[in-house]
C-alpha positions, 0 to 999 in steps of 0.5 A: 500500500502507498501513500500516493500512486502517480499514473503516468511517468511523463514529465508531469507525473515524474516532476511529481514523483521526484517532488514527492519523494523528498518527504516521507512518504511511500509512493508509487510511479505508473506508466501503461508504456514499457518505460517511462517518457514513452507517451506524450513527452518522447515526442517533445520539441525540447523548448524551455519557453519564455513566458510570453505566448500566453497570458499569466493573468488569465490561464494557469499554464502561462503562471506555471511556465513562468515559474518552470523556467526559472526552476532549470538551472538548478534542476540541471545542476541536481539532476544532469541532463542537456539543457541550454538558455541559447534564447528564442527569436520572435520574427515577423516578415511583414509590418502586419505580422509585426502587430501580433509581436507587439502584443506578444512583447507586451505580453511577455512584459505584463508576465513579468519576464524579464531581459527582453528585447524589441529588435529591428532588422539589424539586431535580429541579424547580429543575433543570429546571422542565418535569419532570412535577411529579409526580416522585418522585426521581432523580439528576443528572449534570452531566458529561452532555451533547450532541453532534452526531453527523455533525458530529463524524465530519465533524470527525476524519475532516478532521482525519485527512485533514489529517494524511495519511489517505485516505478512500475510499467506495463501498468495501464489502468483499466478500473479504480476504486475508493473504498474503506479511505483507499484506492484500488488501481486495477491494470490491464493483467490484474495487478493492483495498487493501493493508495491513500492518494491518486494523481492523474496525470495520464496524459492523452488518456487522462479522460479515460483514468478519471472515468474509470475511477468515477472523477470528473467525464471531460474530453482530451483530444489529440492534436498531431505535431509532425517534426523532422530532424536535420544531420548535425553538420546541417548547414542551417542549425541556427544559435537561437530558437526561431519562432514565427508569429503564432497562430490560435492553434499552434506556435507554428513551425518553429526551427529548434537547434537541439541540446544535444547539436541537431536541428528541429524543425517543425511541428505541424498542429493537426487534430487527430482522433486516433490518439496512437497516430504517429504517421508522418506524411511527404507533404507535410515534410514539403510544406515544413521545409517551405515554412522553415526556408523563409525563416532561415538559411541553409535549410536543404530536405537532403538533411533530414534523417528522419522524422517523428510525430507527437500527440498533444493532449488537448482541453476544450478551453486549451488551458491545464486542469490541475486540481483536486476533484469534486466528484471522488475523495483524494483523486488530483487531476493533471490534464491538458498538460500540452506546450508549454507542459514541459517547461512548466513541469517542474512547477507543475509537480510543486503545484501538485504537492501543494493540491495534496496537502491541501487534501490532507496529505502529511508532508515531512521532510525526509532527514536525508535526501539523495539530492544529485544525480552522478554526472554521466561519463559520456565519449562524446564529451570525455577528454582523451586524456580522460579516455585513456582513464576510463579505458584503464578501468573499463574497456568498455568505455572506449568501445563504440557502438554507435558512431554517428552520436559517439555512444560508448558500450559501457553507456548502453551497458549502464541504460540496460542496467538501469532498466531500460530493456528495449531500443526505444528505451537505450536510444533516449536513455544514450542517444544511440540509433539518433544520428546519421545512420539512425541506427542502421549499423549499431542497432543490431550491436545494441540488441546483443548487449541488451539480451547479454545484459537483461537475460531476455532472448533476441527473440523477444526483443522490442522497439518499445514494448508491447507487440513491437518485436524486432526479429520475427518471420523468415528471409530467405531459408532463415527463420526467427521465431518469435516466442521463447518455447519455439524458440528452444 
């Protein structure tokens, strides 16, 4: 029995867990996906917002994101993972798209962020030369930047586990009940969980866990961005963040150069109705490319080394819900946590802390507290003269497996070991499968290290969990079987 089960170890639910578990507490972290960060957050773009898109007067997103962005500098140094403040650009290209930056600067300004800046033409190109010089104005924000999504949810829900949270995954909620004071969470397999507090942060199905657990009825619906990842040599990769003027809908495509020396570009806003829709298309590549040229230079569809899309999980009204339900005792609600969600995450968790306690939650600190994460010995960014000492204790450390990103045998051995037991899972955990070849020459190196290391045949290997088996079928006279009793 816990004292608090999260459902859902996204960025909202693993920014919750880690701010939980620095009281003494027994909590619980579950993730219907086979690891975590696997639903709405893999997908990110990895943009830590400046403050300025929506009004912190009127929607409750905008006062989180605010306070999320000036929570990462520490969160980087306690946790360790790629982030950047390289700043964003705001730009417009006509006088009457200058209007809609007005409003936003003022905006910005009404928010209370500090340090931004009107920019002409002129300024905007010493800012950041690859700007088409065609633009007319904008505004800069320099308290914007970079994140590494995975990275970061690897990194808090860590840190929690350190500090006493378990993690389960496979775990889909299909039944709650309150009963004699506690919850009852049922999955899928029968499994249960019992908790004296539930916070839902499930995102796209948050709507389906508060109905089987007899909450509030509300509609998350899906919205589709489609993002395209340039070689790190690309010509195009900007200094700053570029955002175009906005849109109700979407921030617009926007051209992001990644914490970690990709470029971004993208996303498209479509609504879905399917909420498992991760399909890309040829024409929106074509028409992200056009979109992007005219913001920047350099931009050539020969640099594109794949593509990805993600789901947003949308509210009616396009704001968060966050709070304690009317309906059921004990129950808090996170939904609707689109953009800006990852940069309001961190104070997303202390808002929810704040909402259990308010419920009746005991919050005592705990007398010691695991509070950093070791920094990672990672090739790409190790000295050779620390290479040669790593080497000395550890061949491993300087056998590469994958060598478009530089990822190390001993980094995948370290992800396996952490738990991460499928391609998907070592690939966000290291970055290995993400550059040039897209895993193309160490995939097949990757899978052999994780059977080694987690005792699971090569035949039941996954993508990411559930039915996505790697090795199955026949070519040519070879046969695989896919299940472990045809494979004896």
């Amino acid at each position: 029995m816990y004292d608090v089960v999260i459902v859902g170890a996204g960025v909202s639910g693993a920014s919750t867990a880690w701010q939980l578990s620095r009281y003494d507490l027994k909590i619980a972290l579950i993730e219907r996906w086979a690891d975590v960060g696997f639903g709405v957050s893999k997908a990110n773009s990895g943009i830590i917002h400046g403050g300025f898109h929506h009004s912190a007067k009127k929607t409750l997103k905008a006062k989180l994101e605010i306070l999320g962005n000036l929570m990462f500098d520490q969160l980087q140094y306690e946790l360790d993972f790629p982030f950047q403040r390289n700043g964003i650009l705001v730009v417009a290209f006509t006088e009457e798209q200058m209007s809609t930056v007005r409003k936003l600067y003022k905006q910005g300004l009404d928010n209370g962020v500090r340090n931004l800046e009107m920019c002409g033409r002129d300024r905007l190109l010493q800012l950041e030369p690859k700007l088409n010089p065609e633009v007319v104005g904008g505004f800069h924000a320099p308290g914007g930047g970079t994140i590494e999504p995975y990275r970061y949810v690897f990194s808090l829900v860590e840190s929690a586990q350190k500090n006493g949270c378990e993690l389960f995954c496979n775990f889909e909620v299909i039944s709650g009940e309150y009963r004699n004071n506690l919850w009852t969470l049922t999955a899928d397999d029968g499994r249960k969980i019992k908790a004296r507090f539930v916070v839902n942060a499930a995102g796209l199905f948050a709507d389906r866990v508060s109905a089987v657990c007899g909450a509030e009825k509300f509609a998350i619906h899906a919205r589709k961005g489609e993002e395209y990842l340039l070689d790190r040599n690309s010509k195009a990769r900007p200094q700053k963040v570029i955002f175009p003027v906005p849109s109700r809908e979407s921030k617009g495509i926007l051209v992001i150069p990644t914490a970690e020396g990709t470029t971004m570009i993208g996303p498209t806003a479509d609504p879905t109705e399917d909420k498992l829709d991760t399909t890309t298309s040829a024409d929106h590549m074509q028409h992200i490319v056009t979109l992007v040229s005219r913001m920047i230079n350099g931009i050539s569809p020969r640099d594109i080394i794949t593509s990805f899309a993600g789901l947003r999980p949308v509210l009616e009204d396009e704001d968060f819900y966050i709070d304690l339900s009317k309906q059921v005792p004990h129950f808090v609600q996170v939904a609707g946590i689109q953009s800006p969600g990852l940069t309001a995450s961190p104070a997303i968790g202390g808002y929810v802390k704040d909402l259990l306690k308010q419920d009746g939650l005991e919050l005592t600190e705990k007398e010691h507290i695991a509070y950093r994460n070791l920094p990672r010995h990672e090739f790409r960014h190790e000295t050779p003269e620390a290479l040669d000492e790593l080497h000395a204790q550890n061949p491993t450390y300087t056998h590469l497996v994958c060598r478009c990103e530089k990822i190390s045998a001993a980094e995948i051995i370290e992800a396996v070991r952490k738990g991460h037991t499928t391609l998907d899972g070592v690939k966000f955990y290291t970055r290995a499968g993400m550059g040039c070849c897209q895993g193309g020459f160490c995939s097949a190196k990757i899978m052999k290290i994780i059977s080694r290391e987690s005792g699971i045949p090569m035949e039941e290997l996954t993508k990411k969990g559930g039915g996505s088996l790697l090795l199955g079928g026949k070519l040519g006279i070879l046969t695989v079987n896919t299940t472990r009793e045809t494979a004896k």
